[in-house]
N, C-alpha and C positions, 0 to 999 in steps of 0.2 A: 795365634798358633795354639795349637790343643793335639793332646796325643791320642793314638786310636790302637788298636790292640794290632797287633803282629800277622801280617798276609799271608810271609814268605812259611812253607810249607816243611821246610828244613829247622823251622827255629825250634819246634817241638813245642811251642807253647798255645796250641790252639787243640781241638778236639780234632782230630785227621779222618775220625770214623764218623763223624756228623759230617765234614767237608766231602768222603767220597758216597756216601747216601746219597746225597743231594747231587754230586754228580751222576748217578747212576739213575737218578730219576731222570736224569734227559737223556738217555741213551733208548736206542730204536729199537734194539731186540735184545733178547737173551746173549746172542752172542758176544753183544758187545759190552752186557756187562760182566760177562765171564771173562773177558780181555782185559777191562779193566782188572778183578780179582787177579789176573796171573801179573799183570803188571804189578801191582800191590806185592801180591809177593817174591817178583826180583826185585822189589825195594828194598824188603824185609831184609832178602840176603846178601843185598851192597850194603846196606849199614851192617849186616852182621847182630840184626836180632832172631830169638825164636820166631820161627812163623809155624801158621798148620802146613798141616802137609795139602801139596798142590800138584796141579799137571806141571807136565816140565813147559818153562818159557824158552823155546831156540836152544834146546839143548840142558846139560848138566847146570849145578850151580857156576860153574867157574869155564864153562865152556866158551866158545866165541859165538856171540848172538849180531854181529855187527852186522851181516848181512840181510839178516831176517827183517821184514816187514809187513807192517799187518794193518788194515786199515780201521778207524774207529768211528762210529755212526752216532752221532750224538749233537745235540740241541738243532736238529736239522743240515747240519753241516756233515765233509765227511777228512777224518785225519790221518795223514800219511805216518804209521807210527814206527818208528826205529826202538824194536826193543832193546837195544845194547842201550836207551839213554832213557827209553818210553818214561820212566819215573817221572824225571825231569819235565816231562812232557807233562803227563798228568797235574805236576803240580801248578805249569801253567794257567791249563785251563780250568783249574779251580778256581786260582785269581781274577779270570779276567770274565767267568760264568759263573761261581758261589761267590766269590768277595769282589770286590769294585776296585780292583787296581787300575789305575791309572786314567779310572772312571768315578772318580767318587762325587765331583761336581758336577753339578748342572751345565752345561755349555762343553762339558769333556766327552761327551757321550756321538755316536756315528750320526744318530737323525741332526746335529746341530751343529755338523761340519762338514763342508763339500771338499774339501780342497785339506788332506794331511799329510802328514809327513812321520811315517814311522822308523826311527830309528837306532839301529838294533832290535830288527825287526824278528830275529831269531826262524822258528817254524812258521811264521807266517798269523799267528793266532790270533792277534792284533788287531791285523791287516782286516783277517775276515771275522773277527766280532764287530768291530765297525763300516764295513762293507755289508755284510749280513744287515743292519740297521741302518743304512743307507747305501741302495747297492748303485746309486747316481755318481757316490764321492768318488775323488779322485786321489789313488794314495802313492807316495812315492816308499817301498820298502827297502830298506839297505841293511843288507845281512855279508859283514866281509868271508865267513868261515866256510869255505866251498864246499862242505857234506852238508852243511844247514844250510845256506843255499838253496842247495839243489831239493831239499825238503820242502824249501819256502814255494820252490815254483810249483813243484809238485802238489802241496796242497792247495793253491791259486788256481790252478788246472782242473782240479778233481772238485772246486764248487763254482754255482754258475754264478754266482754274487761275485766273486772273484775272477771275470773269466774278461772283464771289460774294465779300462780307466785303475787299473793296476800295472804299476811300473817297477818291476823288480831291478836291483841295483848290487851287485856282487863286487862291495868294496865297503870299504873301513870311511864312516865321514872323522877328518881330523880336521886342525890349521890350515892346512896346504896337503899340495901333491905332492905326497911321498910314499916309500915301499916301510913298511912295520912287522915286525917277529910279534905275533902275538899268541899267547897261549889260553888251550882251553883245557877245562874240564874233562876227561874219557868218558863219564857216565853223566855229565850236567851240562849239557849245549850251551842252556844261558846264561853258563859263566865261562865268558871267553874275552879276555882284554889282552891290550898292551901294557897295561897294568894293575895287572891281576896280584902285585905284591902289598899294591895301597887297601886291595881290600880287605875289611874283617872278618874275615871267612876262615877259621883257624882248621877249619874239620877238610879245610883244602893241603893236600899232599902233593911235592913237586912230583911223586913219583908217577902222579897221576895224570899230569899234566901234559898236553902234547904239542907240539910249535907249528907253526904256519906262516910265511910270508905271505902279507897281503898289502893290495897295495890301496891309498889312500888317497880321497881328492875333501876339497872342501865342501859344504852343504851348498854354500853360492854356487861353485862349480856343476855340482848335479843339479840342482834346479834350473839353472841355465839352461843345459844339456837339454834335461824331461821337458823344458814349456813350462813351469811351476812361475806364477807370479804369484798374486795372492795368497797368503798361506791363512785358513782359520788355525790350524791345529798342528801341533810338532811335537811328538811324544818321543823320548830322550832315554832308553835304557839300554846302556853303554858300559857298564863294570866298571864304573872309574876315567871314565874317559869325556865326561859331561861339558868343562872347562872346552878341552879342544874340540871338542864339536861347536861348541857355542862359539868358540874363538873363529871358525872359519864358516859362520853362518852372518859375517857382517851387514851383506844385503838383505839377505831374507829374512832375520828379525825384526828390521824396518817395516817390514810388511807382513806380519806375522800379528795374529789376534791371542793366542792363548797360548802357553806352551804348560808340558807337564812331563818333569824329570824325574827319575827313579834317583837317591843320592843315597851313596855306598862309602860314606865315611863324613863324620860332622868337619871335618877342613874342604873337602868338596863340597857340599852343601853350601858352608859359608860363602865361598866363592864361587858357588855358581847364584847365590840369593844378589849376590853383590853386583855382578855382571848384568843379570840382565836388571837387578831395580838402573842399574846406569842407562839401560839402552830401555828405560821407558816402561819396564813390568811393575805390576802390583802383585805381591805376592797375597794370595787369595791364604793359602794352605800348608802348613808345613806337618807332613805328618811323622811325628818325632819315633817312630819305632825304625829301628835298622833296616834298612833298605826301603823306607818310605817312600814317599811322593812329594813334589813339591808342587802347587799347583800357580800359576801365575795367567793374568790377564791385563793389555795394554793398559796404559792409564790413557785415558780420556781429554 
């Protein structure tokens, strides 16, 4: 176990202007790194720092941008962007195209997995950085939050990597079937749990929070459903919710090669390190900065 410096984009402890350079090098045209810039700064003005002065993003600063969408051209792909959260967005694709989440090991990566399993799968970003690098595999995506959702499909639609052997899934994996009030974020999609109080996220405000009833089935359950036997790959980033996914993926870790969890407090961590070494993983990885990785592979 060895620690690696900090991904997540909101901790402020990384350089953000070297991270959106390098994004901005893979973007198609001018346009689209102007979109990024205006995203950039309605980020400025949800945290509430000085920014330069910019074109308007969907209106005033405190306007309602929820409806506006704009699409983004970048490393060959193309992204359905919801500026009322677009930030949140961006910092995605930083992680998963300038830093290596939930890619940092060899055997995590799309060429050296046919058959995954993303879950919380959010925008879809995932889905198609590892379909873009293997556009054969076969992915199950499960996004409970019905605006993100409908983002997921939408950006599944709009690339051809995406447009085959993707299985979009509009429900919550827990234990069992059940209905769950979960809450998200207003301006950060991918923080949306049923427990969203376990996590360490202090700069979260209830008043910002919004509710959802969704309803829940187990991982065995969907896989069932999809045809999913084999799994190489099952990527776990859940807000807190790690534990019961795992808890109702009884079948399918039996037959699972690798899996890699994002863990959002060191008591979940613990317990999910504990769970699956029981049901047969080696934990390869533990990456000790807040909202790390955990990387695990069957033992042999």
């Amino acid at each position: 176990m060895f620690a690696v410096e900090p991904c997540s984009l909101y901790t402020g402890r990384m350089d953000r202007s070297t991270k959106i350079s390098q994004l901005k090098s893979l973007a198609a045209a001018d346009e689209d790194i102007n979109l990024i810039d205006r995203i950039e700064a309605r980020r400025q003005a949800i945290m509430g720092k000085p920014q330069k002065k910019q074109s308007s993003i969907g209106g005033s600063k405190t306007g309602d941008t929820s409806s506006k969408l704009e699409d983004l051209h970048l490393a060959g792909l193309t992204f359905r962007m919801n500026m009322a959260y677009a930030p949140a967005s961006i910092d995605t694709l930083i992680d998963l195209w300038i830093d290596t989440a939930h890619r940092s090991l060899p055997g995590f990566r799309g060429e050296e997995n046919d058959t995954i399993l993303d879950i919380g799968a959010n925008e879809g970003f995932y889905t198609l950085r590892m379909k873009q690098e293997n556009p054969a595999a076969r992915v199950l995506s499960v996004e409970p939050i019905s605006a993100t959702y409908q983002l997921l499909t939408t950006n599944l639609a709009l690339n051809p990597c995406t447009r085959s052997y993707v299985y979009p899934v509009n429900a919550a994996a827990a234990a069992g079937h059940r209905h769950m009030e979960m809450f998200r974020h207003s301006h950060v999609p991918t923080v949306s749990s049923e427990h969203i109080s376990q996590l360490d996220q202090p700069w979260i405000k209830p008043s910002s929070l919004q509710k959802e009833m969704v309803e829940a089935f187990s991982l065995d359950e969907m896989c069932r459903h999809a045809g999913f036997g084999a799994v190489d790959l099952i990527k776990i980033d859940v807000e807190g919710a790690e534990v019961d996914v795992l808890q109702g993926a009884e079948e399918v870790l039996g037959r699972t090669l690798r899996i890699v969890v994002e863990w959002h407090s060191p008591v979940l961590r613990d317990a999910t390190i504990a769970l699956l070494q029981k049901r047969g993983f080696h934990l390869l990885l533990a990456e000790e900065h807040r909202f790390g990785d955990l990387y695990f592979e069957r033992e042999h």
